[in-house]
Residue, then its C-alpha position, 0 to 999 in steps of 0.5 A: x648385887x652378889x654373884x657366886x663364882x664357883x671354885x674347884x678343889x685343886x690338891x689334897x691339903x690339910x682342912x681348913x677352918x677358917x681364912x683371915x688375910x691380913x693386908x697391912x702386913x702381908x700375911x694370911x692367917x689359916x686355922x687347919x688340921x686336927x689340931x686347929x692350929x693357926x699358921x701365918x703365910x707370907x701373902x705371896x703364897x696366893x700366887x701358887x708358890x711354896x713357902x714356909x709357914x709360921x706356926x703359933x705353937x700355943x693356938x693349939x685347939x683354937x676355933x676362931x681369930x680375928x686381925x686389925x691393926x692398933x696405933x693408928x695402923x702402925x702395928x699388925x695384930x691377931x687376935x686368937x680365941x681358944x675356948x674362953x681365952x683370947x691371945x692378941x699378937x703383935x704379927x710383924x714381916x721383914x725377912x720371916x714372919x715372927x710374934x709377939x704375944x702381948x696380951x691374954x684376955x679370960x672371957x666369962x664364957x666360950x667365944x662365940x665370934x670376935x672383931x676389932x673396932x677403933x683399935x678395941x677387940x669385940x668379943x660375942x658370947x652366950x647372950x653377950x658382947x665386951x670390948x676390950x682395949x687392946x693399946x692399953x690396960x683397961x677393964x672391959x666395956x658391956x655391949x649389952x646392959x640388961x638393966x634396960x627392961x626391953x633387953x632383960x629377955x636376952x639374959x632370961x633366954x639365952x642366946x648364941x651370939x653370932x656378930x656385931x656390926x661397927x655401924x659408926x662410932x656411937x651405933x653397934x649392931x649386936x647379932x644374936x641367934x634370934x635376933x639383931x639389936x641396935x645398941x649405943x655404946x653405952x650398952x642400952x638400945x638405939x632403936x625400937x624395933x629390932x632386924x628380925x630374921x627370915x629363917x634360923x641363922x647358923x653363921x653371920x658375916x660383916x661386909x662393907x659396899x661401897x660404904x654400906x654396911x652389910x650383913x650377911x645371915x646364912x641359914x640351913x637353905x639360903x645366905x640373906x643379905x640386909x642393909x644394917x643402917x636402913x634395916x632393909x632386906x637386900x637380897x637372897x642368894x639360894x645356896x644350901x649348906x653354905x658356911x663362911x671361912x672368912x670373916x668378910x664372908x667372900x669365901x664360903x665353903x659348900x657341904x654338899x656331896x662334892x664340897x666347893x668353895x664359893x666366892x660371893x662377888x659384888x656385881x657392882x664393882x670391876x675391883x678384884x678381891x680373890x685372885x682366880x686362874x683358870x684350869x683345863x675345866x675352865x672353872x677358876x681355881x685358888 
């Protein structure tokens, strides 16, 4: 179903942690450099051209961001977690790229992964996940309510939180290190079983196939992909410490002894997501 497509490094540019393109305004976001600061680009910058960047001085030391949209798509927003605090922006594009921030949220503990769902920001901690509003004030909703006895391992074990999936309006899959439990949104269990894993996670990426819901589950030897409304097993793509740097999981980084980017492409579609052209070594390039 997924294809690899190997991507050689052109130029000497700064690292780069983490890649979020933001369509509805025209921008892509990079945390880079020592100092894991977020930049914005206008998206023109994708066709090789050089362009200025806008830098949110205040992200300094940041690990992880996310973007979606508020107000029925009216507005642009990203949001940016440095350690326990989120800072949401209002990301707006006319002549230059300028924001606004116009929330910070304190999380109990370090953010470990966070998404936007219907206008709310989801974020994953150590044996937990909140929504927060982002249109409006408000306290937040618990993911996970552990006074349902089949869930009070979680609380007793801790668990590094890796994902969780939008599966419809009532349905969430909530993705630990150890395992993926389907919850309602009231925050108690929608299912017996749970998605068990094949091999210990280290990153896990939501992707969406023509209306199915995917997950996508790296590990030390392999990225594993399942089926999260039928639960099934789909396909192993045997790549080696492979991790991803956006949040869909199309563009990976491979740290082997020459570092390479990696785009999984769907084998079922002619639609291109990642715009390549080719060099002299006939491998496509960014």
């Amino acid at each position: 179903m997924f294809k690899c497509v190997e991507i050689i490094r052109v130029g000497d540019i700064k690292k780069i942690h983490q890649i979020e393109l933001i369509p509805q305004g025209q921008m892509v976001a990079v945390i880079s450099g020592r100092s894991h600061h977020v930049q914005l680009f206008p998206m023109s910058v994708l066709d090789g051209g050089k362009t200025d960047s806008h830098k949110l001085v205040e992200t300094k030391g940041c690990h992880t961001m996310t973007s979606g949209t508020v107000c029925q798509g009216a507005h642009t927003c990203l949001c940016v977690a440095r350690k326990s605090q989120v800072f949401c922006y209002e990301l707006f594009q006319s002549n230059k790229i300028s924001h606004r921030k116009f929330k910070e949220l304190q999380i109990p503990t370090t953010v470990q992964w966070m998404g936007i769902f219907s206008e709310q920001l989801c974020v994953g901690f150590q044996s937990g996940f909140l929504r927060f509003p982002l249109r409006r004030e408000g306290v937040p909703c618990r993911m996970l309510h552990f006074h349902d006895p089949t869930l009070s391992f979680i609380a007793h074990q801790p668990v590094d939180a890796l994902c969780a999936v939008e599966i419809s309006s009532i349905e969430y899959l909530l993705c630990f290190k150890s395992i993926g439990i389907y919850a309602d949104g009231r925050g108690l269990r929608s299912r017996p079983v749970e998605l068990m894993w094949p091999a210990p996670p280290t990153y896990c990426c939501k992707a969406i196939l023509r209306f199915i819901f995917l997950s996508l589950l790296y590990s030390e030897n392999a990225v594993d992909i399942f089926d999260v409304n039928t639960m099934d097993w789909i396909q192993t793509i045997p790549l080696k410490k492979v991790r991803p740097l956006n949040s869909e999981g199309s563009l990976n980084i491979f740290l082997l002894e020459t570092i390479r980017l990696i785009y999984f492409k769907n084998k079922k579609t002619s639609k291109k997501q990642l715009l390549l052209s080719k060099t002299s070594s006939k491998k496509p390039c960014l």
